[in-house]
N, C-alpha and C positions, 0 to 999 in steps of 0.2 A: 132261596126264594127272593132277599132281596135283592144278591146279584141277577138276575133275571128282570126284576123291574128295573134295574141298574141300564142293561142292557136295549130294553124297552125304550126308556126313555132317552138313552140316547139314538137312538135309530128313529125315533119323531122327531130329534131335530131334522133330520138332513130335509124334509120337503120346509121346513121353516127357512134355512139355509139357503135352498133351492130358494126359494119366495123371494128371500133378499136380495141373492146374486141378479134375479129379473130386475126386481124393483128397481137397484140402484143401475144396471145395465141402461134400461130406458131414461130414466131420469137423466144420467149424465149426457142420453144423447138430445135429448131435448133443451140442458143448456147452450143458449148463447155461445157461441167461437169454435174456431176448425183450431184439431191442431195440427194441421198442416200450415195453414197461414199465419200461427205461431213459431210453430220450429222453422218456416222457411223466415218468417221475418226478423227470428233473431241470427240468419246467417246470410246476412246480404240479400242481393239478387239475384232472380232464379228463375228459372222459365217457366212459364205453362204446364210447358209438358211435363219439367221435373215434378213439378206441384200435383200433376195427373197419376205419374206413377206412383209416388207416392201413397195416395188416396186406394188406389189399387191394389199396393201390396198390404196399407192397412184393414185394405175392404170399405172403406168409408163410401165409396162411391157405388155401393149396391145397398138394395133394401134394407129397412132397419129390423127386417124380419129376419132377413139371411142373416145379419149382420147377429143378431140374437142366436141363430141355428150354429155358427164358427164358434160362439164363446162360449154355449151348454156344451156342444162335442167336446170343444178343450176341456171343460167342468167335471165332463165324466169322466176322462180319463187323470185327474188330479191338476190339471195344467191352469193355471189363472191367465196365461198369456207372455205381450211380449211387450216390456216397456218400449212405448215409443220416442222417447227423448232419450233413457240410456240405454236402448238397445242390449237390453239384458230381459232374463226371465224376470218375470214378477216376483217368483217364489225366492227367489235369490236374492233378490234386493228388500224384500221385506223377511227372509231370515238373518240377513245380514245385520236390518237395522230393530229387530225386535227386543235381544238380550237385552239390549240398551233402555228400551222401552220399557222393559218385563220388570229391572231392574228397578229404577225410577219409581215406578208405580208398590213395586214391593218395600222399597225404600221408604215413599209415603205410607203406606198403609201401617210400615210396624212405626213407625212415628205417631200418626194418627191411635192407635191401641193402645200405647205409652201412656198416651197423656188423656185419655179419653175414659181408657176402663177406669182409672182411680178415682176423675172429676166426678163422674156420672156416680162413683158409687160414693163416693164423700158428701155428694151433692144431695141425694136421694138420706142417707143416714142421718144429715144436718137439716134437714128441709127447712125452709123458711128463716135461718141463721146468715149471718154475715158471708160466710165462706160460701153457700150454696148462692146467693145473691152476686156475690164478684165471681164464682165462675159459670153461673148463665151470663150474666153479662158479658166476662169473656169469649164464651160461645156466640154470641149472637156478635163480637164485634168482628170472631175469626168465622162466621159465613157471609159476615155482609163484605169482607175488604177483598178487590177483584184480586186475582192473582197475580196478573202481570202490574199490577202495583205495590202487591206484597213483595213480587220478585225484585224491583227494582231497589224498594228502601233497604232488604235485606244486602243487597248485593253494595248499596253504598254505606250501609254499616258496617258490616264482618268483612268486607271486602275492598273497599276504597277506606273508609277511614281507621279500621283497624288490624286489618291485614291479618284477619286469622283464618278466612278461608279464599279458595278459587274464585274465579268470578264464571268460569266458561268450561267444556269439555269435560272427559272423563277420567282422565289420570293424567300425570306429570309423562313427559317425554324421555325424561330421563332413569326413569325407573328402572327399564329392563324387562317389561312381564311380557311373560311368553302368556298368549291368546287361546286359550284352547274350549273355552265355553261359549265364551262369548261375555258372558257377567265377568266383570271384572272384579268383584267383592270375592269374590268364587273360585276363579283364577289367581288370586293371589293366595289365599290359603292353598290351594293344592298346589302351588308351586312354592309356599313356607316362604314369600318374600311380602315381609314386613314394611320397608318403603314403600311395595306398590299398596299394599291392602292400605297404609294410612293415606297416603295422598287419594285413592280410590274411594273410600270413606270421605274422606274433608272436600273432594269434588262430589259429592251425592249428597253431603249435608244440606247445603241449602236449596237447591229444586224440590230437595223430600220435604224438606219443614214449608215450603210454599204451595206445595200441591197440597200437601198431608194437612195444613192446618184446617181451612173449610171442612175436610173428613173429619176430623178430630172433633169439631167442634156441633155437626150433627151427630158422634154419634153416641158424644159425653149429654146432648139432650134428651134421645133415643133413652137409654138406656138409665138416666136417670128416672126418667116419666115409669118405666119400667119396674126397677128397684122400689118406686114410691107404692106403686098399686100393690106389687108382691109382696111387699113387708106389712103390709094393710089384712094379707088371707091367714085362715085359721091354719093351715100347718105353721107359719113360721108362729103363730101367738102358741101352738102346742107346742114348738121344739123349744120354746123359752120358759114354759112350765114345765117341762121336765129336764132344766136346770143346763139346758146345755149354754156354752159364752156366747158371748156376741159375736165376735170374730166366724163362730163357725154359723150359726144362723144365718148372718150373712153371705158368707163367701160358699156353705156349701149348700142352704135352704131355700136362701133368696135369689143371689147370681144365678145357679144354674135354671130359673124358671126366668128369671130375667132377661138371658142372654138371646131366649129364642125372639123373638121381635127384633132385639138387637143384631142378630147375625142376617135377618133379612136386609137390613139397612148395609150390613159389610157388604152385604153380598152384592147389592145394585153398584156399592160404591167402587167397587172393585172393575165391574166395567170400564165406570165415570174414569178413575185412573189410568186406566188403558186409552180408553178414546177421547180422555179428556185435557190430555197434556200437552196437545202442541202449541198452546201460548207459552206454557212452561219452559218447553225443551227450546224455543225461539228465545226465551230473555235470558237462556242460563246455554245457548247454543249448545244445546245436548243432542246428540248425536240419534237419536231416536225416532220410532217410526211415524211419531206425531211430524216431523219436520220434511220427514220425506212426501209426505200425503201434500202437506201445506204446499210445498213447491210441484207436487203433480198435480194439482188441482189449479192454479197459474197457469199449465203450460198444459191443458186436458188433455190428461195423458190416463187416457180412460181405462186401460188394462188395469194399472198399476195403482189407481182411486180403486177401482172395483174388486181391488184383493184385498185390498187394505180395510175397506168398510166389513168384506166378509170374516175376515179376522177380527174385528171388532164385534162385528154380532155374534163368532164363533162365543168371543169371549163374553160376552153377558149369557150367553145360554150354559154355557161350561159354571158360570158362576153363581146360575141360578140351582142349576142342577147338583152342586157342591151344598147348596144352603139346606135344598132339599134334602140332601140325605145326612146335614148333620142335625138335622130335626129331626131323623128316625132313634139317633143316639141321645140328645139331651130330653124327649118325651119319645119311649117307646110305643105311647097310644097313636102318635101321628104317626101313618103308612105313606109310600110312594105310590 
């Protein structure tokens, strides 16, 4: 039964999908600049005419109806199109640069749970003590500092003045690792080499601790505000007169009713890190699909924006739909 609402629910996304592929289809054609008059002007002079066929073979110079009728037929049959600056498929250039992405974003998030499940729960068990005071505070100082300013002081601390990590890319060149996933944290264990996985790791530390911290720090507030309320209900004040420790009260009475509000918050966040990294991947030149959009969206290269955004709504529905069904497992009484 619940594989069947499983299956449900994901078969409502696809007209959701559909909705956005139009949405963002029209929108891009409604900004401001050709890119023809782009790509022709970043390559010299050029003729009329060349500038006419071109429009032609991208379809630019027919209705913006037709123009919509070319990119749902490619839609149905899985095709996102054909970049117009690299003259490659879409699907190719945004599998190429997603691992990198996937990676990044994974990298922040288990940073972010690190340091956030124990604040939140230290926080919430000490209420109104020194320690729950210094780390709201720390929270509130790691979502107000923008990122690309956290990227830069981190990058002149651990990186210019004391030289214990990278400053840029994804692994050393001289490592040797054979590519076979595409995650290089990943590819280095299954190929058992030990240089690439630490330099691999020491290039992923700091974009993760800059992306991850903002997370980290709603969701150690999250999830204390949480902890507070739930330690406050009559089951946990019954599991403590029938003698059982602290330790378990909390960690297996309070956290598991706790974490449900919390895991809504992972869950949104977990888009935010997908489609919210390309200032990140720009100050740490990570190689990710946040960077490739930034430079198509410069040069309106509208195929290759409008797979990229669909891949980003994919991914918040994919992540909502995850939240969903681990609410059926930590409260049985919530259905799909």
């Amino acid at each position: 039964m619940r594989f069947t609402k499983i299956i449900e629910r994901i078969l409502v996304t696809l007209p959701i999908m559909l909705g956005v592929g139009i949405i963002v289809f029209l929108f891009m054609r409604l900004t401001p600049g050709d890119p023809v008059d782009i790509m022709m002007g970043q390559g010299g002079a050029v003729s009329q005419g060349e500038m006419a066929q071109l429009r032609h073979e991208f379809h630019l110079d027919e209705p913006i109806w037709s123009q919509l009728g070319y990119f749902l037929a490619d839609l149905a049959h899985g095709d996102l199109g054909f970049s117009y600056v690299q003259k490659r498929p879409v699907t190719e250039l945004i599998a190429e640069r997603l691992p990198a992405t996937v990676e990044l974003a994974a990298g922040a998030l288990l940073f972010a749970l690190i340091v956030a499940v124990p604040i939140g729960i230290i926080s919430a068990v000490r209420q109104n003590t020194a320690v729950d005071r210094a780390s709201m505070a720390g929270a509130f100082v790691g979502i107000s500092m923008p990122v690309f300013w956290l990227g830069i002081v981190l990058i002149l601390l651990f990186s210019v003045r004391l030289h214990w990590l990278p400053v840029s890319g994804r692994v050393d060149y001289d490592v040797g690792l054979a590519e076979r996933t595409g995650f290089y944290v990943l590819d280095s264990l299954l190929a058992g080499n030990m240089p690439a996985l630490i330099s691999s790791l020491k290039h992923l530390a700091l974009p993760s601790i800059t992306l991850g911290l903002g997370v980290a720090a709603i969701v150690a507030r999250v999830l204390r505000s949480s902890m507070i309320e739930v330690l406050r209900a009559d089951y946990v004040t019954l599991a403590r007169a029938k003698g059982a420790s602290e330790p378990l009260v909390i960690l297996k009475h309070a956290l598991r009713n706790a974490l449900i509000p919390t895991i809504t918050v992972v869950g949104l966040q977990v888009g935010v890190l997908l489609g919210g990294n390309m200032i990140v991947e720009a100050v740490f030149s990570w190689p990710g699909l946040g960077r490739l959009v930034v430079n198509a969206i410069f040069a309106r290269d509208f195929p290759l924006i409008q797979g990229a955004v669909m891949v980003y709504a994919l991914t918040f529905v994919m992540a909502n739909l995850l939240v969903d069904i681990l609410y059926t497992y930590l409260n049985p009484k919530i259905t799909l």
